[in-house]
Structure formats: C-alpha cells, structure tokens
C-alpha positions as CSV (number, residue, x, y, z in Angstrom):
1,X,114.0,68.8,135.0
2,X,111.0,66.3,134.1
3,X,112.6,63.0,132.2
4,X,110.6,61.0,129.5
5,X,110.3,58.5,132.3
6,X,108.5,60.8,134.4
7,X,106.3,62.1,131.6
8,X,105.0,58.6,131.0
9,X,104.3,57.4,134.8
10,X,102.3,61.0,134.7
11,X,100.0,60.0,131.7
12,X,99.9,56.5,133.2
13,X,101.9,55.5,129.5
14,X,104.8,54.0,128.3
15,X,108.1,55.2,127.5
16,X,107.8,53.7,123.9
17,X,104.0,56.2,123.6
18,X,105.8,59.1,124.7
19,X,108.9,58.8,122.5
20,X,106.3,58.1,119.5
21,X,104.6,60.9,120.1
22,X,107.4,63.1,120.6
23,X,108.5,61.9,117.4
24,X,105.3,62.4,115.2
25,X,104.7,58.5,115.0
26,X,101.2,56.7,114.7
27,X,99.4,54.9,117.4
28,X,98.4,56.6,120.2
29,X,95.0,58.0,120.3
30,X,94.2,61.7,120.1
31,X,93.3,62.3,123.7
32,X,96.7,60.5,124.4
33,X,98.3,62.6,122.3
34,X,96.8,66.0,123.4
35,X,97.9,64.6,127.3
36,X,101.4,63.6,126.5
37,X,101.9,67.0,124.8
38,X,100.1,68.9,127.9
39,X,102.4,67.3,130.2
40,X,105.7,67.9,128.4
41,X,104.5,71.6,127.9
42,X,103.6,71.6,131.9
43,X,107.0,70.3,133.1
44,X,108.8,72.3,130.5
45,X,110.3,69.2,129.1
46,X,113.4,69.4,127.5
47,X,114.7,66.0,125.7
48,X,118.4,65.9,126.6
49,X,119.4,63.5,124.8
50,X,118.8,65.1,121.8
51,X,120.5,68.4,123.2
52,X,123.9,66.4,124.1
53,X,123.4,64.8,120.5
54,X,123.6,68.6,119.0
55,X,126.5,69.3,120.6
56,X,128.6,66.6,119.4
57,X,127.2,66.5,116.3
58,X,125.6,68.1,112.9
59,X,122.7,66.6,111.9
60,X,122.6,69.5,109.0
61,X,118.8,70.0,109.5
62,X,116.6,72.6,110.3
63,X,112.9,73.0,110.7
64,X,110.3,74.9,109.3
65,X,107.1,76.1,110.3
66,X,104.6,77.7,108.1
67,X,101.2,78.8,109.3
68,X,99.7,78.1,106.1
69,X,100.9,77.2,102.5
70,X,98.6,78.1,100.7
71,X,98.8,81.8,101.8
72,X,100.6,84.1,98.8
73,X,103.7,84.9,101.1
74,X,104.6,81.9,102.1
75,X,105.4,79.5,99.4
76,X,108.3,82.6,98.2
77,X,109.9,82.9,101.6
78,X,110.2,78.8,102.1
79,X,111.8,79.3,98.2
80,X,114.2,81.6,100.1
81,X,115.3,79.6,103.0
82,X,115.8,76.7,100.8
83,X,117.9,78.3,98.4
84,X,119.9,79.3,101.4
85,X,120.2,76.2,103.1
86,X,121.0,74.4,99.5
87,X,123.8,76.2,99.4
88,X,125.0,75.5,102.7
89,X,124.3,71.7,102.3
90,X,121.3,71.7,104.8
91,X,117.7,70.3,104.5
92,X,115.0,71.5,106.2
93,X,111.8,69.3,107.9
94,X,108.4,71.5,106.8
95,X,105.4,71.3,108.9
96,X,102.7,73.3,107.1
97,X,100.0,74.5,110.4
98,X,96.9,74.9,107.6
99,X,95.8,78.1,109.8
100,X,94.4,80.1,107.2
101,X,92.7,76.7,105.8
102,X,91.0,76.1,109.1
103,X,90.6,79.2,110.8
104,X,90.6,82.2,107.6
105,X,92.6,85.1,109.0
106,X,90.6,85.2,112.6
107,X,94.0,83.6,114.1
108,X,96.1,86.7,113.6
109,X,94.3,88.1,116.6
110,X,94.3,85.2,118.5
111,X,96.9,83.0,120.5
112,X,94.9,79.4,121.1
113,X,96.6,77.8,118.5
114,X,100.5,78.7,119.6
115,X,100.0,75.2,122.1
116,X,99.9,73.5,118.8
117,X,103.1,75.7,117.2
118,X,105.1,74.8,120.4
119,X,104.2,71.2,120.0
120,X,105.5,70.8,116.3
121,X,108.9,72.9,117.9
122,X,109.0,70.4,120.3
123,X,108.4,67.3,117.6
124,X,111.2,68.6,115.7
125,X,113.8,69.0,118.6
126,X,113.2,65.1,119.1
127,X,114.1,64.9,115.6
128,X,117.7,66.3,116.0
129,X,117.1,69.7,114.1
130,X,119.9,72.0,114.7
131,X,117.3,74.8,114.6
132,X,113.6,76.1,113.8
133,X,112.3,78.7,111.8
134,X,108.6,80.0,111.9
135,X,107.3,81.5,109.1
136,X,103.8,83.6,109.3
137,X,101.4,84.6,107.0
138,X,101.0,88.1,107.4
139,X,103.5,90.8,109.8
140,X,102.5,90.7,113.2
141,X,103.8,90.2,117.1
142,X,103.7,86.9,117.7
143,X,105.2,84.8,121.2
144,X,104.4,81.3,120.1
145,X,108.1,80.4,120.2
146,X,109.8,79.8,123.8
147,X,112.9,81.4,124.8
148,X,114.5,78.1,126.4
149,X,114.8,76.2,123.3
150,X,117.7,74.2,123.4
151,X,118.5,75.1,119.8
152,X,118.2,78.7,117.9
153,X,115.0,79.6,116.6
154,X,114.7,82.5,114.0
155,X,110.9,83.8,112.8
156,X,110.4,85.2,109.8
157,X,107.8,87.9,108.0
158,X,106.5,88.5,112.1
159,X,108.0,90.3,115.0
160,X,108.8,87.9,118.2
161,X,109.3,91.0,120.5
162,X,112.6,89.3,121.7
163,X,115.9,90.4,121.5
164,X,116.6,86.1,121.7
165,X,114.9,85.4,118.3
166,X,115.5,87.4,116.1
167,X,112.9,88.8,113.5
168,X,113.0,88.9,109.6
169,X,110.8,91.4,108.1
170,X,109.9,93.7,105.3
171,X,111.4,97.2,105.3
172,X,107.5,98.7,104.8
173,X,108.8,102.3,105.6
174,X,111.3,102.1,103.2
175,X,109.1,100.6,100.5
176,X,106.4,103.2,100.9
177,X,109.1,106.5,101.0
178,X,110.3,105.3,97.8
179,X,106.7,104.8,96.0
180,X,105.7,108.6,97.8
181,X,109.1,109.9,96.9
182,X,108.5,108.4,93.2
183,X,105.3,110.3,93.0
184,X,106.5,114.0,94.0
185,X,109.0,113.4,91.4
186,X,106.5,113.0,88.9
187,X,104.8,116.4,90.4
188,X,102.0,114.8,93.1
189,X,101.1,117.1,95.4
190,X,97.6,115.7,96.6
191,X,98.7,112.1,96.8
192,X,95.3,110.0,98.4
193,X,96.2,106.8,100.2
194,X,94.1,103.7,100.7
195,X,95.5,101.7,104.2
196,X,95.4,98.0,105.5
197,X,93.9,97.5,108.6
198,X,94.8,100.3,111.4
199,X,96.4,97.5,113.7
200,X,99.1,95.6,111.0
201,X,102.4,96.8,111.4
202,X,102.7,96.2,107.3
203,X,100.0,99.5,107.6
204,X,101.7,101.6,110.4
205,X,104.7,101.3,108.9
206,X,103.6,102.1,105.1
207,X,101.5,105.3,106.7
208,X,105.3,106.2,108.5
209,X,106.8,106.1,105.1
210,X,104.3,107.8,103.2
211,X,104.8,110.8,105.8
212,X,108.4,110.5,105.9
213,X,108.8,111.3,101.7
214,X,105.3,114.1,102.2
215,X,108.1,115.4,104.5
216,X,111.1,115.2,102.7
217,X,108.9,116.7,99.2
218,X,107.7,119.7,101.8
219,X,104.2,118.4,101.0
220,X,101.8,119.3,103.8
221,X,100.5,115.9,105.6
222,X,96.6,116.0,105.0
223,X,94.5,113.2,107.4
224,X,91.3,114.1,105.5
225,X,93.5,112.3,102.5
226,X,93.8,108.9,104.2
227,X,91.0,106.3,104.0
228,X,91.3,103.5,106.2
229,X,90.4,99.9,104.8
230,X,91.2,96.3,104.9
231,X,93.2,95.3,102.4
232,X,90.3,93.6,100.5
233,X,89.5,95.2,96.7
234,X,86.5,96.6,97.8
235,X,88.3,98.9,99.9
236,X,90.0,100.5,97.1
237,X,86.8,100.8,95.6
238,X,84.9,102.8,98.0
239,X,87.6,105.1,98.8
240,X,87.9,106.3,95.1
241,X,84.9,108.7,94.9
242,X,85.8,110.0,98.6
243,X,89.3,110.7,97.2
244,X,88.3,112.5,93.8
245,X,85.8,114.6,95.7
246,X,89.2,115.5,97.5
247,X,90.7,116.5,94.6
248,X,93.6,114.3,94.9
249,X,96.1,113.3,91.5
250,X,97.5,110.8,93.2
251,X,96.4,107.4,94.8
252,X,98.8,105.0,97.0
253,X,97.2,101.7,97.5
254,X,99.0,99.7,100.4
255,X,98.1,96.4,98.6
256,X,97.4,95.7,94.8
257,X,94.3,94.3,95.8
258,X,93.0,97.6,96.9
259,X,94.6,99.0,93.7
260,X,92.4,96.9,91.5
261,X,89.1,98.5,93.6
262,X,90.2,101.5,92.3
263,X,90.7,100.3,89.2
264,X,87.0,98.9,89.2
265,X,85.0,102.6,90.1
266,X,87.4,104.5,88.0
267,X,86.4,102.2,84.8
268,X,82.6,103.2,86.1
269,X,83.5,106.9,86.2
270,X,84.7,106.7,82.8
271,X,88.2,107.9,84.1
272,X,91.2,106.2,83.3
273,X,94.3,105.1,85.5
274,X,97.2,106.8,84.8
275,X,95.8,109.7,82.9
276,X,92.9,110.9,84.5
277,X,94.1,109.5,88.1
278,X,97.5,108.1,88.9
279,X,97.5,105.0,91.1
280,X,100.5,103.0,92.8
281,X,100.1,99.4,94.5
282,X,102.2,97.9,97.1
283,X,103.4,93.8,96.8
284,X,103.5,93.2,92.9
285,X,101.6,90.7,93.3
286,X,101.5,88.6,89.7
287,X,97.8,90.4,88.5
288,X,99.1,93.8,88.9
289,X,101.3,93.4,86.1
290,X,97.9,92.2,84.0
291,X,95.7,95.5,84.8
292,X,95.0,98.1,82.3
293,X,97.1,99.6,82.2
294,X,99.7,98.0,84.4
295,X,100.0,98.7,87.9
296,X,103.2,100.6,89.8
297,X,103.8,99.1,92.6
298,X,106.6,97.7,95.5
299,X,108.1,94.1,95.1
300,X,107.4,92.4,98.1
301,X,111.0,91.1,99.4
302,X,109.5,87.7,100.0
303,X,112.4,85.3,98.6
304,X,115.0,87.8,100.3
305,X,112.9,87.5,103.4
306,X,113.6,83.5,103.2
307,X,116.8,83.9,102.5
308,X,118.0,86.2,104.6
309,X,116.0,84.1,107.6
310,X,118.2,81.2,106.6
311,X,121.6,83.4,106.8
312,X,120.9,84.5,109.7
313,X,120.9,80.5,111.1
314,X,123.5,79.7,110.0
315,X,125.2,82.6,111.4
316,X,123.6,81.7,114.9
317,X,124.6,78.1,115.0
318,X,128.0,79.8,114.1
319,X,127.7,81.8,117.0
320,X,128.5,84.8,114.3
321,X,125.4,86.8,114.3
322,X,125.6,90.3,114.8
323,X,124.3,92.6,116.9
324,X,121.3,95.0,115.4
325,X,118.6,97.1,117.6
326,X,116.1,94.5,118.9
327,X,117.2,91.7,116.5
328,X,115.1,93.0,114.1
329,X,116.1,92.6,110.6
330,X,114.7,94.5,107.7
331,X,114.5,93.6,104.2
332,X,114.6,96.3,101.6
333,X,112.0,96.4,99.0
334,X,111.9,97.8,95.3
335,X,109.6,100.1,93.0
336,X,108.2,98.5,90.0
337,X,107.6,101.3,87.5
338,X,104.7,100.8,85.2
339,X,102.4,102.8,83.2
340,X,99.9,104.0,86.0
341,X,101.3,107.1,87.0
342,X,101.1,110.0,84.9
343,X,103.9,113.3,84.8
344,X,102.1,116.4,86.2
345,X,103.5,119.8,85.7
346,X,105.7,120.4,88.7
347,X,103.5,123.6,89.5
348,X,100.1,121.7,89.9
C-alpha cells in the first residue's frame, strides 16, 4: 500500500503539501492539488495513521456530504442527522458539493463529479471522522462512495447498490398506496395520475403503489390514465385537459409542483379543485398548504430520513446494525388530509 512518502516523491512534492492537501489547508496551487488527489485516488491511498488512530480512539465525529444545500431536501435531512448525533454527543464536519448550483440537475445522470465526492471522503478520513454520510438531492443509484473505506459510510435519500453501505430512503410505494387507498375510500374509481420522470426511482416506485391500492380497491389499472411528466408545474398543467377528456374524478400528482399545474388550467376551465376535480400532491411541500383550496398530499419523511441515517451509524460503529434485504432502509411517509378531495357516491 502507497505511503504519504511515496505520494509526494510521485508529484515531485513534499510531505508537508501532501498532508495539507489531504487536510483541506491553503497553499498549494490548483493543478497541485488536482495531482496530489489523482495520485492518492491511483494508488488507493489509505492514511493509516489515521485508521490506527480510530481504533484506539473516539474522535466523536462524523462527516457529511451534501450535493447541494440549497436543494428543498436537504437542509431537513442534515436537521435529522444532527438531531441524532446531538443526542449521542457527536458533531458532524459538513462539506456542501454546490452540484445543483453549478451544474442544475444535469449531474443526476452523470458520474464526472464522484472524483470530487471521493476526494472530500478522503479529506475527511485525514481529519479523524469516525464515519461519512452522503446525502443526495434527489433518489437515485449512485457509486460515488468506495467500498474500502477504512471507516463506515452510510448514504442517505439515494440507493448505493451495496449490501456494504447501506441506503436510507423514502418508502415511495408506501406513500403512494396510502394517498390511492385514501381516494377509493372517498369513492374514486377513475383516479388520473401525473408522474416524475420515467427513470427516478421516487416515480417507479409511486406508479408501484398507485397499482398496488387500484389492486387492493378491485379498480381496473388503466395506462391510457397515466401521463408522464417531469415533475415541473407545467407538467400538471398539460396533463389536465388530457385527463378530463378521460373522464377521470380523481388526479394523483407525484409532486405538489405538478399539483399546482393543475391547479393553474382548472382555474382557466372555470372548474374548481376539490369539487369539480379532486386532486392529491405528493411531498407537502410548504405552498401546498397555501393553495386554494389546500392541497392533500404525502409528507415527505425528510427529518426521519436524517435521522434514521444517523441511527443507523451509530449502530455500525457499534457493530450493531441489523441485517435487512440489500441494506436498504425505508422510511415511511404520511397523508396530509386537506380540503382537495371531494366524497363521491360509492356507486360512481
């Protein structure tokens, strides 16, 4: 295994450069910086000394890695994880990855920036974290963390697709059965839906759980009554008019965003949510509780997501954590009832 020693003679650098860098320190240049981190990434570079350090020692810090703060999910699920870690007399070292601010959401397809995410692992292991947690902005399969980290690693609100590091996500199937299930109660039998894009697993999973209650109601599943879109407001609104033409009573919205679109052509129609069509969201984002009239929708288990993210941690540097199918844990969500859905007759 490479030593810092070696890493320096490599890049023609000394000792001192390479522990800065490793360390987050100023005053090496950029294209010092980008070689020292090529290198360690090349030789696989594991700084021992800080592994023999966590073994005799707590340094009762983790850290965090968010791909961007300023994206709605994230600033809830870091609330989570340090509520957890607060109570467990931890701290946690954020690095904040400003994806979306630099790249919009173009990097959820994309892996040229996970170099970058296994650099700031790498930066925290030299500063004696006892583990690291990636947080993402939106669900999605993601192998940006290495499976030979000399500490646990837990991601949350994305799918690593290894049984090592274990996943923290929403229960979207569960969310969606309950906001179907919710609407055959009230007598939907034509029940439109409104999608995120075809390849999130928030959407695959929502489109399995609006089936699953269809099912479970003995409502016939109807393809012609799904209209894919993007999770942007517009989507909503373009899919209303296809939907009424339809005949549907009933819209579920995978986002509140969407919601609002319909919102926005049903105002147009003269038709009003909740009476003449009943609509249901997904998230609870803050504005749905502000539309007219308010919005039913699915709390998004972001704080819990945190949270739990941070148990399960702990529970690893406990060497405690249970065993679940692919280390894939699911966080339940919750309907918020509101005053969009109306009460049909149960023979309609």
């Amino acid at each position: 295994m490479a030593t810092i020693k070696e890493i320096a003679k490599l890049c023609n650098v000394s000792v001192a450069t390479v522990s800065n860098i490793l360390n987050n320190k100023p005053g090496a240049s950029k294209e010092t910086r980008k070689l020292v981190m090529e290198k360690v990434r090349e030789l696989n570079y594991s700084p021992n000394t800080v592994a023999r350090s966590l073994k005799m020692q707590n340094t009762r810090s983790i850290g965090v890695i968010v791909e961007d703060m300023t994206i709605f999910s994230i600033p809830d699920i870091v609330d989570g994880l340090t509520e957890h870690f607060e109570e467990a007399n931890y701290q946690i070292l954020l690095i904040n990855l400003r994806l979306f601010k630099k790249y919009v959401d173009t990097y959820y397809f994309k892996d040229n920036y996970f170099d970058l995410v296994k650099d700031e692992i790498w930066k925290l292991i030299a500063k004696q974290v006892e583990g690291i947690i990636y947080v993402t902005a939106h669900e999605r399969v993601l192998s940006c963390i290495p499976e030979d980290l000399p500490v646990p690693a837990v991601m949350a609100y994305g799918y690593t697709g290894s049984e090592k590091i274990p996943s923290v996500v929403v229960d979207d199937e569960d969310g969606a059965y309950q906001m179907i299930r919710y609407l055959v109660e009230q007598g939907h039998r034509k029940i439109g839906v409104v999608t995120g894009k075809r390849s999130s697993p928030h959407m695959q999973e929502r489109l399995l759980g609006y089936q699953k209650a269809l099912y479970e109601g003995n409502v016939l599943y109807n393809p012609e009554l799904v209209c894919y879109g993007d999770w942007n407001r517009i989507s909503g609104y373009r899919a209303t008019d296809r939907l009424l033409e339809k005949g549907v009573t009933a819209v579920f919205c995978m986002n509140d965003l969407m919601a609002g679109g319909v919102y926005d052509r049903l105002e147009e129609l003269h038709l009003t949510p909740g009476k003449d069509l009943s609509v249901v969201g997904y998230d609870n984002r803050e504005l749905s509780a502000y539309y007219n009239p308010p919005l039913t929708t699915v709390t998004l288990p972001l704080h819990d997501i945190g949270y739990e993210a941070g148990g399960i941690m702990l529970k690893m540097l406990k060497n405690q954590l249970e065993d679940v199918p692919d280390q894939i844990h699911r966080v339940k969500c919750s309907p918020v009832i509101r005053k969009s859905v109306k009460r049909l007759d149960m023979n309609c």
